[in-house]
C-alpha positions as CSV (number, residue, x, y, z in Angstrom):
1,X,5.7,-13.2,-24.4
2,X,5.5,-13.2,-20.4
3,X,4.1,-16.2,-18.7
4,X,1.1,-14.0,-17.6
5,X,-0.9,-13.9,-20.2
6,X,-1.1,-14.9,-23.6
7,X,-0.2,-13.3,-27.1
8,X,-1.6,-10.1,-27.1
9,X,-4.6,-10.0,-29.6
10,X,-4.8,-7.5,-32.5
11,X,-5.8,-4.2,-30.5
12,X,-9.1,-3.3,-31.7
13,X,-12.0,-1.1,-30.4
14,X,-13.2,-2.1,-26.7
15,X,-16.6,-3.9,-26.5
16,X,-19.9,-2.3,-25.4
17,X,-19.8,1.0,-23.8
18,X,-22.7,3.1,-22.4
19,X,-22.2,7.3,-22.2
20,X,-25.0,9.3,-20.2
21,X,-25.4,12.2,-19.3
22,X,-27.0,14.2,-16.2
23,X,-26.7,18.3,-17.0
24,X,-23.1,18.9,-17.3
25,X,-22.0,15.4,-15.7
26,X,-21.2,12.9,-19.1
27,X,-20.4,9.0,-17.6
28,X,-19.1,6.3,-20.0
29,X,-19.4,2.7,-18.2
30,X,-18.9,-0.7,-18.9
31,X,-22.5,-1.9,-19.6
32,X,-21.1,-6.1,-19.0
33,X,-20.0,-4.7,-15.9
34,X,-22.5,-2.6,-14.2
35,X,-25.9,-2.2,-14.8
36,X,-26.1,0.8,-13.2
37,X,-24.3,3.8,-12.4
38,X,-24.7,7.2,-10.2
39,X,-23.1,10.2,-10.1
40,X,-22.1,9.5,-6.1
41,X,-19.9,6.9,-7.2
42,X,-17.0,9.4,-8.3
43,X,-17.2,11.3,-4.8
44,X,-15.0,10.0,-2.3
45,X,-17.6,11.3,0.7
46,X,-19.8,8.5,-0.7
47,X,-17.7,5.6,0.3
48,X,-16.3,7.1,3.2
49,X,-19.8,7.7,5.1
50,X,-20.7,4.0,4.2
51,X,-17.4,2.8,5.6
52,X,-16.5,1.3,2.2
53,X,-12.9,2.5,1.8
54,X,-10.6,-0.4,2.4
55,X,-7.3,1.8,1.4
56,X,-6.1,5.4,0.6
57,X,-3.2,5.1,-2.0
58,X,-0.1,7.4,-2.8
59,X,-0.3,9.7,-5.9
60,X,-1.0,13.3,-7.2
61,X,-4.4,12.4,-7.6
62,X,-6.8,11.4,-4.9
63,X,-7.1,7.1,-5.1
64,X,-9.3,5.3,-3.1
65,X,-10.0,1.1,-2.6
66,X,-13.4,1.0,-2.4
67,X,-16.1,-1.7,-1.9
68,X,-18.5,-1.6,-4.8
69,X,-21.7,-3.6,-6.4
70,X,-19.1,-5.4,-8.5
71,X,-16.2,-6.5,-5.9
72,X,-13.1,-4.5,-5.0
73,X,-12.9,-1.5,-7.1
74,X,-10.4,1.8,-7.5
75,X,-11.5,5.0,-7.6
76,X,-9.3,7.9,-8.7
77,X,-9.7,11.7,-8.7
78,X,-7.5,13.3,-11.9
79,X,-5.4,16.0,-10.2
80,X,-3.2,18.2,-11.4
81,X,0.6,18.0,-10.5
82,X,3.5,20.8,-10.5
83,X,3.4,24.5,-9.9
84,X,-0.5,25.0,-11.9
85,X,-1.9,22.4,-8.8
86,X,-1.1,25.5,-6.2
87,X,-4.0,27.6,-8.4
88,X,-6.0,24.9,-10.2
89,X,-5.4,21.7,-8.7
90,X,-8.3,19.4,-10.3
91,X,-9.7,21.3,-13.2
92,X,-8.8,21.1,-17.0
93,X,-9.7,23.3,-19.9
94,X,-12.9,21.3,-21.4
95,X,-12.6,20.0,-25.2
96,X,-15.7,17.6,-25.4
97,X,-16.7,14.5,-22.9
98,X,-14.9,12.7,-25.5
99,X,-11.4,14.6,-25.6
100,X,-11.7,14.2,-21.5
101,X,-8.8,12.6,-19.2
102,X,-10.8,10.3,-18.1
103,X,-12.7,9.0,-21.0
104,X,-9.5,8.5,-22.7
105,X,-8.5,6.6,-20.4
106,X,-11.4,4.9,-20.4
107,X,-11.0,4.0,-23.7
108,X,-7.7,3.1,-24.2
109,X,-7.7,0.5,-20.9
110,X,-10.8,-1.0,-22.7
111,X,-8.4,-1.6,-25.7
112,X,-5.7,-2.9,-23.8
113,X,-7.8,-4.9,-21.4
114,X,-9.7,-6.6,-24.7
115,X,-6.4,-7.3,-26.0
116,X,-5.3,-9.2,-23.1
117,X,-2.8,-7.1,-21.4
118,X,-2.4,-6.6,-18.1
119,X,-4.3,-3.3,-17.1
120,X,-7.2,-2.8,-14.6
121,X,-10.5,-3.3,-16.0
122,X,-11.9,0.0,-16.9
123,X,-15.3,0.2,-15.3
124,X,-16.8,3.6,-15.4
125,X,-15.5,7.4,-16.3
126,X,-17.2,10.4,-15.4
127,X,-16.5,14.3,-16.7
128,X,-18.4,16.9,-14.7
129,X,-18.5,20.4,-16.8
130,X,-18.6,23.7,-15.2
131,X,-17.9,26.6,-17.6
132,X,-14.8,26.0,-19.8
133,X,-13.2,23.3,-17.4
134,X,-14.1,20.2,-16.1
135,X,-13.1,17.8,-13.5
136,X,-12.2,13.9,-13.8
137,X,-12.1,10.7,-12.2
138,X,-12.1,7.1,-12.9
139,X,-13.2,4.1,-12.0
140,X,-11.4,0.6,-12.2
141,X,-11.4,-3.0,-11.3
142,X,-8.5,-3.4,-8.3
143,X,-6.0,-5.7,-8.8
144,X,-6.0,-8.6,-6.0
145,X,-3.3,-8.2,-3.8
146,X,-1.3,-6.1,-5.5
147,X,2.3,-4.8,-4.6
148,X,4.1,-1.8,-6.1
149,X,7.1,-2.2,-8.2
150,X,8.9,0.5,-5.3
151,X,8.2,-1.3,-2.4
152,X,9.3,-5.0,-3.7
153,X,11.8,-4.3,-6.3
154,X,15.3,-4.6,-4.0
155,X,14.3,-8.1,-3.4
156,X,13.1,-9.5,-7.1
157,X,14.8,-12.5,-8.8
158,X,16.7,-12.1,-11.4
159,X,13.5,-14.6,-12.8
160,X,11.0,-11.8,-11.8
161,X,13.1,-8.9,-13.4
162,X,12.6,-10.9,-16.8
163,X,9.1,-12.1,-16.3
164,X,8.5,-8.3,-16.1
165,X,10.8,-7.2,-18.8
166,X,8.2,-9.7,-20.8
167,X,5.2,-7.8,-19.6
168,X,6.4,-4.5,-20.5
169,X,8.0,-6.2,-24.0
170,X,4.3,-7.2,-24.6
171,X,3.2,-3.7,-24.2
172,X,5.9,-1.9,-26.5
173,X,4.6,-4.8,-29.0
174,X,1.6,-3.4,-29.3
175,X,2.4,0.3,-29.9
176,X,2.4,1.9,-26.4
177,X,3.6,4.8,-25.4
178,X,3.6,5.5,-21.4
179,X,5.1,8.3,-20.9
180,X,4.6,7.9,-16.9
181,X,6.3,4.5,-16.7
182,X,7.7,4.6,-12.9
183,X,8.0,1.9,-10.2
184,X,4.8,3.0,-8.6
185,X,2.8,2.6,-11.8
186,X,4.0,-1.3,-11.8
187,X,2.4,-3.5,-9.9
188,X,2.7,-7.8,-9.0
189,X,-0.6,-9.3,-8.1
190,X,-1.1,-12.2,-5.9
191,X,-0.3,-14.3,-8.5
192,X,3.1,-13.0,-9.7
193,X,1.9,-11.4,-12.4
194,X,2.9,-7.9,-13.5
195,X,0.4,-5.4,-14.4
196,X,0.4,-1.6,-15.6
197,X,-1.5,1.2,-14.0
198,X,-2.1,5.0,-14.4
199,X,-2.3,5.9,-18.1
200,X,-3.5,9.3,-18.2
201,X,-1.2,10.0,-20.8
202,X,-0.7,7.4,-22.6
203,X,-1.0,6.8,-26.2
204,X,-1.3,3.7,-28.7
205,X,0.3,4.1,-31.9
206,X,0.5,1.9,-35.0
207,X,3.8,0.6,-34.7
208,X,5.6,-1.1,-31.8
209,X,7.2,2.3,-29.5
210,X,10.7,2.6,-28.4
211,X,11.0,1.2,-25.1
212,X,14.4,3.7,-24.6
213,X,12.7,6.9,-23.2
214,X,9.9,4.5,-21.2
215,X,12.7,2.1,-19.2
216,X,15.0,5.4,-18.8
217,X,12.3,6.8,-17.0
218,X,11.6,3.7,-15.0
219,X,15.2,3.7,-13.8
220,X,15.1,6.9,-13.2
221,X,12.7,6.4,-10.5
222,X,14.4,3.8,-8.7
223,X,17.6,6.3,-8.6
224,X,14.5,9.3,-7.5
225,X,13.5,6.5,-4.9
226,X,16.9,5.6,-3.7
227,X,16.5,2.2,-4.5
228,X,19.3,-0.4,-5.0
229,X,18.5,-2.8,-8.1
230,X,20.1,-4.7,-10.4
231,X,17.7,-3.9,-13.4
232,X,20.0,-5.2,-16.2
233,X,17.4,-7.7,-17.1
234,X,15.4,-4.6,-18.2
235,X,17.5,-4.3,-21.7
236,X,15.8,-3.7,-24.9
């Protein structure tokens, strides 16, 4: 295991969770987090006119640092990506609240987060219905002083290459599947310690996943990127 966290618990349902709903807007939030919620919280006008955006990050979607009720907090807009963005670029065919980008999201950081794992704290997910699509977006705890795997990973240690070979191991461990894994969805907090992000499509299975198709990917990126790194410490 990496020296960031400890053994990964048994993955198990996440804790308390609240779902409301206002007309076609469903919200599932973290209860021990926030004892309330709005609806203005997932529009980025609403932090903007009270000067509460600290940073704009890179990303098909639209991803905002924001200054909430609970501390420093992430707010991201699902959008779509490839040639379907030109026509309908944040809308998805609606199969439930529950069968929603952003709950399932919600609901698999909660797992991961309970386990111990180094994800953002999930803190609220809305899904706003209109006819037979709906749009996303998602709330987090940030990550203190985080850096992206991209803009640090031509100057890592070989010790920092395996302290985040570790983190991912603990992931592949546990049965996930990220099939997203690039070096801007990696991130080193203040700390040193290595954290996943964006898991839109992400699955957990039952049995520890390949990590061949997931660290392919990941190198691919660097290549994509143009970036020079020795990732041999990334063998599984």
């Amino acid at each position: 295991m990496s020296k960031n966290h400890g053994p990964p618990l048994s993955i198990q349902s996440p804790g308390a969770r609240t779902q409301v709903r206002w007309g076609n807007h469903h919200i599932l939030y973290n209860p021990a987090r926030l004892n309330t919620i709005s609806l203005e919280w997932f529009e980025p006008e609403f932090w903007l006119l009270r000067n509460a955006v600290r940073k704009r990050f890179q990303g098909r979607g639209q991803v905002l640092a924001v200054d909430c009720s609970v501390g420093p907090a992430v707010l991201r807009r699902y959008r779509r990506g490839g040639l379907v963005a030109r026509l309908i670029s944040d809308r998805y065919l609606y199969f439930g609240a529950g069968n929603s980008r952003s709950f399932r999201e919600f609901e698999l950081l909660g797992r991961l987060f309970a386990a111990g794992l180094p994800v953002p704290e999930p803190l609220a997910a809305l899904c706003a219905r209109r006819g037979v699509g709906y749009r996303a977006a998602l709330l987090t705890r940030e990550i203190q002083g985080a850096q992206v795997l991209a803009d640090i990973a031509e100057s890592l240690s070989a010790q920092e290459w395996a302290e985040l070979r570790a983190t991912l191991s603990d992931f592949f461990t546990v049965g996930l599947n990220h099939p997203d894994l690039n070096a801007r969805n990696v991130l080193r907090d203040s700390s040193g310690a290595w954290f996943l992000i964006d898991f839109d499509k992400a699955k957990l299975g039952s049995a520890p996943a390949s990590p061949t198709p997931m660290i392919n990917r990941l190198r691919r990126s660097f290549k994509r990127l143009g970036l020079q790194v020795d990732a041999s410490a990334l063998e599984f």
